[in-house]
C-alpha positions in Angstrom: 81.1 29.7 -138.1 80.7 32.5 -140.5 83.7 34.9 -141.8 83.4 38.4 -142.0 82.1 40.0 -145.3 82.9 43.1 -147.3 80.2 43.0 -149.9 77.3 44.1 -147.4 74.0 45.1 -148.9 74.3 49.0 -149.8 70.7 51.1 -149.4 70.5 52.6 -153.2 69.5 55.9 -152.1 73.0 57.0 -151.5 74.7 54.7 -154.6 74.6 58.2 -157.0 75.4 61.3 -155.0 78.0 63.1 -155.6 81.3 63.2 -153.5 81.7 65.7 -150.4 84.5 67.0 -148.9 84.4 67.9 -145.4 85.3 71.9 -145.3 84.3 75.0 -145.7 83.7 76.2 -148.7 81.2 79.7 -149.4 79.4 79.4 -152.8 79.5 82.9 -154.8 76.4 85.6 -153.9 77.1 85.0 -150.1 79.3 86.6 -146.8 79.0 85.6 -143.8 80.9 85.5 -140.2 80.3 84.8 -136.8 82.1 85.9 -133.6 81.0 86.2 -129.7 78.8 88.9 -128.1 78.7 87.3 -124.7 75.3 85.5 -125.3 76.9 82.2 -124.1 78.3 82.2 -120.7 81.3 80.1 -121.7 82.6 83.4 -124.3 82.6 81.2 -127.2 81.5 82.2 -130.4 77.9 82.9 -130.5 76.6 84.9 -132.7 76.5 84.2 -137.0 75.3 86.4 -139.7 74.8 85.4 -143.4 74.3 87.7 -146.4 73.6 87.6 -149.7 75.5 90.3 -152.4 74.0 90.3 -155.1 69.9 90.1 -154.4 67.7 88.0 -152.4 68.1 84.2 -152.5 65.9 81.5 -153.2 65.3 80.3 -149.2 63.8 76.6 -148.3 63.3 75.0 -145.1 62.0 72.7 -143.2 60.9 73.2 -139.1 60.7 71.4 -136.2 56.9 70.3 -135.6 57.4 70.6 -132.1 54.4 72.6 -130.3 57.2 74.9 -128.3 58.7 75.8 -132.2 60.6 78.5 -130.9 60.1 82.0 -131.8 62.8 81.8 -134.3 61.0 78.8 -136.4 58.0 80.8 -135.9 59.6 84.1 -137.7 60.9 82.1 -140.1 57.8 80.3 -141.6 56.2 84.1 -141.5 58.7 85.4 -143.1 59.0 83.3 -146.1 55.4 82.8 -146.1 55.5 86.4 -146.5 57.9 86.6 -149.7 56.4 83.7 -151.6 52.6 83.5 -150.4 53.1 80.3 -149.7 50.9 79.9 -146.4 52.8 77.0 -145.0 56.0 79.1 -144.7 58.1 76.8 -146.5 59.9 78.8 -149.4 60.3 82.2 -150.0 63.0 84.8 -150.5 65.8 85.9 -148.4 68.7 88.6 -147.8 70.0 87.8 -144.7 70.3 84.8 -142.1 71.0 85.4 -138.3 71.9 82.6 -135.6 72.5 83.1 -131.9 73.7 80.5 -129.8 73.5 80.3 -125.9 69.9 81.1 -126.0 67.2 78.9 -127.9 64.6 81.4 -127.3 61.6 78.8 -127.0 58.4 78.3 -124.5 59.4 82.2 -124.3 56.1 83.6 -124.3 54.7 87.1 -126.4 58.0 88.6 -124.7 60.2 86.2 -126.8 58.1 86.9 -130.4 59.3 90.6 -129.5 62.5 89.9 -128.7 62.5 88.1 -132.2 60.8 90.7 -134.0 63.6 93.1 -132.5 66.3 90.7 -134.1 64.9 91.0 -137.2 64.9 95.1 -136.9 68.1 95.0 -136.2 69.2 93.1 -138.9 67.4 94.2 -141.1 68.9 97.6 -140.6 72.3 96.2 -140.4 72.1 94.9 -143.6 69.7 97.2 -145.6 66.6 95.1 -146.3 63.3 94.8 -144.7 62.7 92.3 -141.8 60.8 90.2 -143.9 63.3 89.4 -145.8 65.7 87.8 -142.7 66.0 84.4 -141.4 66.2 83.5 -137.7 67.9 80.7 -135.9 68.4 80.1 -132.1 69.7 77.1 -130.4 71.1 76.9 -126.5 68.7 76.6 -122.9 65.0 76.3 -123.3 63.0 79.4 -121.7 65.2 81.9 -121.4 65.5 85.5 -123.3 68.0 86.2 -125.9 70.5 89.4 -124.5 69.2 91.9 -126.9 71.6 94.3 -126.1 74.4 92.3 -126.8 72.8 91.3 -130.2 73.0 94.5 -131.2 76.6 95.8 -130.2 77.3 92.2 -131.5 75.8 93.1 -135.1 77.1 96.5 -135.1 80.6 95.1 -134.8 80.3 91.8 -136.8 78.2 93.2 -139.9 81.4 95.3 -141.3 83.9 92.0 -141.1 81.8 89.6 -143.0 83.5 88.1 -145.7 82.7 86.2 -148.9 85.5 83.7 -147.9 86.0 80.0 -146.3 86.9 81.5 -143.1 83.7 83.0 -142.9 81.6 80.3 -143.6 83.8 78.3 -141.0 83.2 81.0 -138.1 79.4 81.0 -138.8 79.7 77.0 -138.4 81.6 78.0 -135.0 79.5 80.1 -133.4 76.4 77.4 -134.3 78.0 75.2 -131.7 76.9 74.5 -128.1 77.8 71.0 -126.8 79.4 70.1 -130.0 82.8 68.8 -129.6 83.9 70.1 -133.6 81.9 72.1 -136.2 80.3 70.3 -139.1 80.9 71.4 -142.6 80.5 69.9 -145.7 80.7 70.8 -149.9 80.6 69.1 -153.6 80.1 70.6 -156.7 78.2 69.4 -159.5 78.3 70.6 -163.2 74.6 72.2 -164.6 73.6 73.8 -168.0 73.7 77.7 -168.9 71.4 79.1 -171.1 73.4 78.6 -174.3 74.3 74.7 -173.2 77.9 75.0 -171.4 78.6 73.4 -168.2 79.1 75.2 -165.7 80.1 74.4 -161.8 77.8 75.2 -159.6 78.4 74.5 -156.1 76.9 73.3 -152.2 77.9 74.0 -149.0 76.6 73.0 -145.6 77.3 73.6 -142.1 75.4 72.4 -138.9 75.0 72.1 -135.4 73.5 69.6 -132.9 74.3 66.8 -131.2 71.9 66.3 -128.6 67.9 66.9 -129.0 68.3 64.9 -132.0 65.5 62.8 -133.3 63.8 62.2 -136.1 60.9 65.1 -137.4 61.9 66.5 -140.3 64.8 68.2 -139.6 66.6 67.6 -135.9 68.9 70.4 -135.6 70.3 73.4 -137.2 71.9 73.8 -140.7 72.4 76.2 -143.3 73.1 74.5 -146.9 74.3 77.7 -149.6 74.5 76.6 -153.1 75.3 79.4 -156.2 72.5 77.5 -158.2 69.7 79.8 -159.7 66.5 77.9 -158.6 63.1 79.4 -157.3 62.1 78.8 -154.1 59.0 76.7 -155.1 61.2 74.3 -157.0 63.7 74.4 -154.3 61.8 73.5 -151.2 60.6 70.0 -153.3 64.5 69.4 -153.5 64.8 69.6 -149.9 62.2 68.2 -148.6 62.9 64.7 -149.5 66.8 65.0 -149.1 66.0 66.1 -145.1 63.6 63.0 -145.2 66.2 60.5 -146.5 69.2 62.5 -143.8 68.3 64.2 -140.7 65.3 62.3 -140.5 67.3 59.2 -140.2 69.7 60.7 -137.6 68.8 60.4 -134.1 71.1 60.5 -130.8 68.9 60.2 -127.6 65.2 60.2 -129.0 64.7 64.0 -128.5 63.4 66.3 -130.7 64.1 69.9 -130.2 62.1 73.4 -130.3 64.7 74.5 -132.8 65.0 72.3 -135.6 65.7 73.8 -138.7 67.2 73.1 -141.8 67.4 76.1 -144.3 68.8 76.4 -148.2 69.8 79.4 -149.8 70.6 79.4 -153.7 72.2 83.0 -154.9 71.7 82.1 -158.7 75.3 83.8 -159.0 77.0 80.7 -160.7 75.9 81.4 -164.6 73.8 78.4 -164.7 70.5 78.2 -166.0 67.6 78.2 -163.8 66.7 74.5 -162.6 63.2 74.0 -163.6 60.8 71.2 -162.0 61.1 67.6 -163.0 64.5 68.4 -165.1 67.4 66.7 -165.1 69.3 69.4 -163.7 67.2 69.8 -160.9 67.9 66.5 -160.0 70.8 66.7 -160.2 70.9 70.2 -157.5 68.9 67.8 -155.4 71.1 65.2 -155.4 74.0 67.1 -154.6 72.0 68.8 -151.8 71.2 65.6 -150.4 75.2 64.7 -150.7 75.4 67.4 -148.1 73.0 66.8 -146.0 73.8 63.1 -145.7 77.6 63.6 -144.8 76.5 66.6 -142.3 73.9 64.2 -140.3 76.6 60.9 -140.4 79.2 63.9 -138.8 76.1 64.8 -135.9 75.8 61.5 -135.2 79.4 60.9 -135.0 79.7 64.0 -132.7 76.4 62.6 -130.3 76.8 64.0 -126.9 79.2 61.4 -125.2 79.4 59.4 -128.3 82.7 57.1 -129.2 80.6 55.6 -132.0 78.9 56.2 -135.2 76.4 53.6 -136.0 74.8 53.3 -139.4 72.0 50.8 -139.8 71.9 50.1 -143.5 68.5 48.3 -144.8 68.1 46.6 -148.1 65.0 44.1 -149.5 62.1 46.2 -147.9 58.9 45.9 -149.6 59.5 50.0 -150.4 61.8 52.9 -149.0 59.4 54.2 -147.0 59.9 50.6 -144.8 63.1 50.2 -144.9 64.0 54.0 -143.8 61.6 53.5 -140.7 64.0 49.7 -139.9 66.9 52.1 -140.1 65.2 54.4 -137.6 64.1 51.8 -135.3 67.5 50.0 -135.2 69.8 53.6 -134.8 67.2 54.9 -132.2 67.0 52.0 -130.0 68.7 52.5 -127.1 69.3 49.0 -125.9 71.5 48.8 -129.6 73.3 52.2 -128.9 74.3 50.7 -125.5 75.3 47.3 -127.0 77.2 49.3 -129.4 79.3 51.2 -126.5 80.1 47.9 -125.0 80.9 46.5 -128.3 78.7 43.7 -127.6 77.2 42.2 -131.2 74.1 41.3 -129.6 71.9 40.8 -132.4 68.5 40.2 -130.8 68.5 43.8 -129.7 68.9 44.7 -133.4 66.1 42.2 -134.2 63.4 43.6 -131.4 64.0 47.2 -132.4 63.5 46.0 -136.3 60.6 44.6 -135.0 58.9 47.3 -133.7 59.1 49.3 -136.4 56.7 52.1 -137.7 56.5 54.0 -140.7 57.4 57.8 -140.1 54.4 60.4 -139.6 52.2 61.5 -143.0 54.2 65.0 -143.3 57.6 62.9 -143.5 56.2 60.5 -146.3 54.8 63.3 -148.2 58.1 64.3 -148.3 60.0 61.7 -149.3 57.7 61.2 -152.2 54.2 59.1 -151.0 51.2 60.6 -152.4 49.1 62.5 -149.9 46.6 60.1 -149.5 49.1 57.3 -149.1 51.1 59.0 -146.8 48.0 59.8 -144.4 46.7 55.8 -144.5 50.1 54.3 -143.9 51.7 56.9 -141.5 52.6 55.1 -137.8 51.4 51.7 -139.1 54.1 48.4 -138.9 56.9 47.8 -141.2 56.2 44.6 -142.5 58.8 42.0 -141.4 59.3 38.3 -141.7 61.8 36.9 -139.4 62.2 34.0 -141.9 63.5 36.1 -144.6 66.1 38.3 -142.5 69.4 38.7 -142.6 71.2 40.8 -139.7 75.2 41.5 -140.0 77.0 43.3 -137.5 80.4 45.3 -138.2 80.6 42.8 -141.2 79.5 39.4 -139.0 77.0 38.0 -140.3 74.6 36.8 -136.6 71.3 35.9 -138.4 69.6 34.6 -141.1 66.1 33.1 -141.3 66.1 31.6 -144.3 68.9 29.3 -142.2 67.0 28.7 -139.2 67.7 32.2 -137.2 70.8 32.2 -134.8 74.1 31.7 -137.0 77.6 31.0 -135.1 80.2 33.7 -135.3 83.4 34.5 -134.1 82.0 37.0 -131.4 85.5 37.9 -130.4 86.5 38.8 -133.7 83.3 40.9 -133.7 83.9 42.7 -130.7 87.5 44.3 -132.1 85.5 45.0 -135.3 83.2 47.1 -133.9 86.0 49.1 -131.7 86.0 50.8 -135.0 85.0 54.9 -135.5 81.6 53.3 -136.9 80.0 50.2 -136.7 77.8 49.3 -139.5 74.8 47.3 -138.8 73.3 45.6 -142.2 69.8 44.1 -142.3 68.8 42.6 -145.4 64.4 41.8 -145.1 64.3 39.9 -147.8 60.9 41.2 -149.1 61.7 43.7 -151.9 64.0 46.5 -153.5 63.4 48.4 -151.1 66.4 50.5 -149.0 67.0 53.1 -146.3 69.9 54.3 -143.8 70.3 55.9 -140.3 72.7 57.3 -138.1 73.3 57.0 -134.9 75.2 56.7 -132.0 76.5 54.8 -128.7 74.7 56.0 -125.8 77.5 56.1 -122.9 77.8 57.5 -119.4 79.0 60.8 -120.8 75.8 61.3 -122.5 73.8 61.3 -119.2 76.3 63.1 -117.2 76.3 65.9 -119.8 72.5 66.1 -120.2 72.0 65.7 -115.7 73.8 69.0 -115.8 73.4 71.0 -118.6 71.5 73.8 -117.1 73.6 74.3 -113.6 
């Protein structure tokens, strides 16, 4: 019978990033606030505003690809689109962020792209830039209009009280919230070069929302990252992209995807530090600590999973690349059969092995992203994970349960298994046995919360 390990195999994308702290934490260049206009029934927060003071920012995002993007996503792309000329809507420049909450503003029709439009008027006057220059996010019920009037009485009270403090960056991660139980906030700070050679501390903040409608596509709920770094926008968004491809695309909770999603970075340049050019080190290094932030922020969505009592990680090592071992990770957090055997604590590792099994490399746009060359990314998107049940290893809250290269099935001490994975999260390690490469996801349990939450959310 085996024994419990400690030394578990450890996916190498996460081995260097820098450490996070879970708070609050505004970068300089930014104020920001939120506070409730009435949009959400309940009279929580609901409204956010974020502003930059000294200039536009660098802006980067990434969207959901669902076909009912809301009108938000859709303003978005058009409006960085429109500051860069980048025609995919990607990067551009930004003065100002807004986020309502109670309303998602999606499968709206023309009326909703008005209403949208009329946000960004708003703000735009609120905050004395052009509308081009705003960003839009929305989250809450599907099809129905945002209260414009209380947007604006909202903005003409909120836009005189923002702050460049914590607390404000901690009441626009409030009034992001709908069904989450706790905001999500996260920061590190990493040292870069000025233009005579000192170090200086530059640092990254996130907050998000979402904690149901999460699935992996690029980006699976709302978040605002702020970092004082001077970057441009086109060397920003490549930072991003693959960061939101190795994070919030391995989060899911319940296999949904909203017509929300978005994921946007705003660098102020205000810190002193040179600006981080292309392929240099201290552009990896922003990138790195931007993924640091993005990583914690998804593990705390998955934590916070409508319902959840559980955080599960899958953790994926000897894949034959990344790409592989990311879309294991998927398979085995997404898998609802493994988020119910994790609720019932149940180390049942045949359900790990069927959903690593079935799984399929991520669509092309994903694994462009995280670094496959277009063509590569277009042949191998949605084809199966190459997997030899001979050469796998499966552990489960530090048990090993199987190992092909010992015949399959190994005994455990089940019991001893079950109290392990009573813990806040239950690590599920496969080792493939085929390679160097590795991946993560996050996940939850899916419990009877979760379905009496989501049978009710809209009476």
């Amino acid at each position: 019978m085996t024994a419990p390990v400690t030394n578990l195999p450890v996916p190498t994308s996460s081995a260097d990033l820098p450490p996070v702290e879970r708070r609050a934490v505004i970068p300089a260049g930014f104020k920001a606030g939120g506070m409730a206009v009435g949009i959400k029934a309940s009279g929580r927060p609901d409204l956010a505003v974020v502003v930059t003071t000294a200039g536009p920012a660098a802006a980067a995002a990434v969207f959901t690809p669902n076909a009912f993007a809301a009108a938000p996503v859709r303003l978005s792309r058009a409006n960085l689109a429109a500051t860069s000329g980048d025609p995919r809507g990607g990067y551009g420049w930004a003065n100002s962020l807004i986020s309502t909450s109670g309303s998602a503003n999606a499968a709206t029709g023309p009326d909703g792209d008005t209403d949208q439009l009329e946000i960004a008027a708003m703000l735009a006057a609120a905050t004395v830039t052009e509308p081009d220059w705003t960003q839009h996010m929305s989250t809450g019920i599907i099809g129905t209009r945002l209260p414009l009037d209380r947007v604006r009485k909202g903005l003409a009270e909120l836009i005189p009280t923002l702050s460049a403090t914590d607390d404000g960056l901690l009441a626009v991660a409030t009034a992001l919230c709908t069904t989450d139980s706790r905001t999500k906030t996260a920061t590190t700070t990493v040292e870069l070069p000025a233009a005579d050679g000192r170090a200086v501390t530059v640092r990254v903040s996130g907050v998000a929302k979402g904690v149901g409608m999460i699935h992996p596509q690029m980006a699976t709920m709302l978040s605002v990252v702020l970092t004082d770094a001077t970057v441009a926008p086109e060397v920003l968004w490549p930072l991003l992209r693959p960061a939101a491809a190795r994070t919030w695309n391995q989060l899911s909770v319940d296999g949904d995807t909203s017509t929300n999603d978005t994921v946007l970075v705003l660098a102020s340049g205000v810190a002193g530090a040179a600006p981080a050019e292309g392929d240099s080190p201290a552009a990896a290094i922003l990138g790195r600590a931007i993924e640091a932030v993005a990583r914690d922020l998804a593990r705390q969505q998955a934590a916070d999973g409508e319902g959840a009592s559980t955080l599960i990680t899958a953790a994926v090592t000897g894949a034959r690349d990344d790409a592989e071992a990311r879309a294991v990770a998927r398979a085995v957090i997404s898998s609802s059969l493994v988020k119910a055997a994790a609720h019932g604590r149940d180390p049942n590792w045949g359900r790990v092995a069927g959903a690593a099994g079935n799984a399929r490399l991520a669509i092309a746009s994903v694994l462009e992203a995280a670094g496959l060359p277009a063509s590569e990314a277009s042949s191998r998107a949605g084809t199966p994970v190459v997997l030899d049940p001979a050469k796998l290893r499966i552990w489960i809250a530090g048990h090993l349960v199987y190992d092909g290269g010992r015949g399959g099935p190994v005994g455990f001490d089940r019991a001893a298994a079950r109290t392990a994975m009573n813990e806040a999260e239950v690590v599920i390690a496969l080792d493939l046995g085929l390679g160097s490469g590795s991946g993560e996801g996050f996940g939850c349990d899916l419990t009877e919360a979760y379905v009496i939450e989501n049978s009710e959310y809209t009476t």
